[in-house]
C-alpha positions in Angstrom: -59.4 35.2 -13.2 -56.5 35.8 -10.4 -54.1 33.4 -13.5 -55.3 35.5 -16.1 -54.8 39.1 -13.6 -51.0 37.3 -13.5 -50.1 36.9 -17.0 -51.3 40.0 -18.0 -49.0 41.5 -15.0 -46.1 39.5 -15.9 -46.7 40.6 -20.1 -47.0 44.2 -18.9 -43.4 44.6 -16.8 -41.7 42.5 -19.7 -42.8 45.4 -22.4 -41.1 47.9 -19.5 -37.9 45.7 -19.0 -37.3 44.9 -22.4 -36.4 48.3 -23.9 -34.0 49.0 -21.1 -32.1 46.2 -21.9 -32.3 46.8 -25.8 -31.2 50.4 -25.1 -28.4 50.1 -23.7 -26.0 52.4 -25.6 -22.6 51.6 -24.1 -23.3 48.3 -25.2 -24.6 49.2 -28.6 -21.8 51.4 -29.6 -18.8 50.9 -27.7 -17.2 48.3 -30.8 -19.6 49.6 -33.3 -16.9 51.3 -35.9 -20.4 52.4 -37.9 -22.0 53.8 -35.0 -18.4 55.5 -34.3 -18.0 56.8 -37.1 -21.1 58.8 -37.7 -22.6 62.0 -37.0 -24.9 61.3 -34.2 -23.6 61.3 -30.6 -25.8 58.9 -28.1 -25.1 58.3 -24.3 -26.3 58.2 -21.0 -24.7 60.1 -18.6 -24.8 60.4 -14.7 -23.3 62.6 -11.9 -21.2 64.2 -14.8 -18.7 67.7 -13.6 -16.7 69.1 -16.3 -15.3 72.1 -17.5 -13.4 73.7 -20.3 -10.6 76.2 -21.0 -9.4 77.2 -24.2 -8.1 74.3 -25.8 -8.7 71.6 -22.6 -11.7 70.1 -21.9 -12.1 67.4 -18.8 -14.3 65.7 -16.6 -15.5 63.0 -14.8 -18.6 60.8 -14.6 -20.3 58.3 -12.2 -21.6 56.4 -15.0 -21.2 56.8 -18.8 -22.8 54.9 -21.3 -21.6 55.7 -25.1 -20.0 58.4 -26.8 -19.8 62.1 -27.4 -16.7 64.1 -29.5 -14.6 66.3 -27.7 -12.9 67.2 -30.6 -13.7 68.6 -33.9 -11.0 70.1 -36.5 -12.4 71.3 -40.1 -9.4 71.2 -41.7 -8.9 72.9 -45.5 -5.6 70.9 -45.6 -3.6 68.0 -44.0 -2.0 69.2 -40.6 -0.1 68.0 -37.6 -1.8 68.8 -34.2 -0.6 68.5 -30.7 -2.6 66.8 -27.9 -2.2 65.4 -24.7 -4.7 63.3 -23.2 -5.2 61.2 -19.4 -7.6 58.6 -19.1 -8.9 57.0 -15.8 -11.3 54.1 -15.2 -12.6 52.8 -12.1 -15.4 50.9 -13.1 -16.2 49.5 -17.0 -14.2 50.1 -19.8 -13.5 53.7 -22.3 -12.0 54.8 -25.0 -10.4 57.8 -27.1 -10.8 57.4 -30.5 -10.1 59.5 -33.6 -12.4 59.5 -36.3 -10.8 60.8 -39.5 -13.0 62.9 -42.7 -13.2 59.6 -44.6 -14.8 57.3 -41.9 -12.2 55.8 -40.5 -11.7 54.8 -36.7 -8.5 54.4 -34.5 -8.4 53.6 -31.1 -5.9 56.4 -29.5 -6.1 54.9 -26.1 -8.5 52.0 -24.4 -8.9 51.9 -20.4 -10.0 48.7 -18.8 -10.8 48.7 -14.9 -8.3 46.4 -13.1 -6.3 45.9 -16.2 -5.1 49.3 -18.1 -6.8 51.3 -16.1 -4.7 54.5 -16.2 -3.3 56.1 -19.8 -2.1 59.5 -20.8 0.4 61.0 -23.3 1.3 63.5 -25.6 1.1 63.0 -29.2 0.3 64.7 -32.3 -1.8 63.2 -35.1 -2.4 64.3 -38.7 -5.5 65.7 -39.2 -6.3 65.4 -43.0 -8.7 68.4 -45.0 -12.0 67.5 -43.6 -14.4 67.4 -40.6 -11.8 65.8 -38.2 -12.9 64.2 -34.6 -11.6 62.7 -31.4 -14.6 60.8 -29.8 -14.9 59.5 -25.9 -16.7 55.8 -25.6 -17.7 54.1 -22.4 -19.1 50.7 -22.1 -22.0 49.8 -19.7 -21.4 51.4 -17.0 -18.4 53.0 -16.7 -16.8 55.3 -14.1 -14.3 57.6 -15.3 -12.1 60.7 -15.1 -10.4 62.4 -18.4 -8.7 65.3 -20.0 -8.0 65.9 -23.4 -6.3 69.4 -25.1 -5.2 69.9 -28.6 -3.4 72.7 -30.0 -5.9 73.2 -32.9 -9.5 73.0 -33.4 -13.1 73.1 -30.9 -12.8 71.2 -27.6 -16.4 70.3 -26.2 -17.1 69.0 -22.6 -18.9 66.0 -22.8 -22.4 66.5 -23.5 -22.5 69.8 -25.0 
């Protein structure tokens, strides 16, 4: 009885482990260009501060898992815009990436702790006529600090 009272134990934390490690989103999404490229956002997201002011958004987290947009630009026709963006990870790995109207995914700028830990620049990218998108990524469990502004479009704090 006391064997039987053990495997049914050990059965019944396995069904309660398992979908942790299945669910991990940084994991899931971070080098998923489909999962990048659609419309859902999916994270998880701890001791997170940010704030916003017209067109800057930043913040920082503890631990970020995933990805949220920042950015959104419905343009009616092709168009230049300005933005400046810092990047800063002490723990895991993130990433900037824009998502263009037809699906497509490039990598702006890619943080790794203890590497390339540390980006920023200014730049201006052409958004083409569309649902335009700049998306923030973190692997498991990154740590990070950020600030992105464009001179056209919706800035969003991460999370909203």
């Amino acid at each position: 009885m006391k064997r039987m009272w053990k495997i049914i134990t050990a059965a019944g934390l396995s069904v309660l482990l398992l979908p942790g490690c299945v669910m991990n989103t940084g994991a899931r999404v971070y080098d998923n260009e489909r999962a990048l490229s659609g419309e859902a956002n999916s994270y998880n997201l701890t001791n997170y501060s940010g704030a916003q002011s017209d067109h800057t958004v930043s913040g920082s987290a503890e631990k970020l898992e995933g990805m949220d947009t920042i950015w959104e630009f419905d343009a009616d026709e092709a168009e230049e815009v300005n933005i400046s963006y810092s990047l800063t990870v002490t723990s895991g790995k993130a990433k900037l990436v824009y998502v263009s109207p037809d699906g497509i995914v490039s990598t702006l700028a890619e943080c790794i702790a203890g590497e390339d830990s540390e980006k920023s620049a200014s730049d201006s990218i052409e958004a083409k006529a569309g649902e335009n998108r700049i998306r923030l990524v973190g692997a498991e469990g990154t740590s990070l600090e950020y600030e992105f502004t464009a001179d056209a479009g919706e800035v969003e704090p991460f999370g909203d």
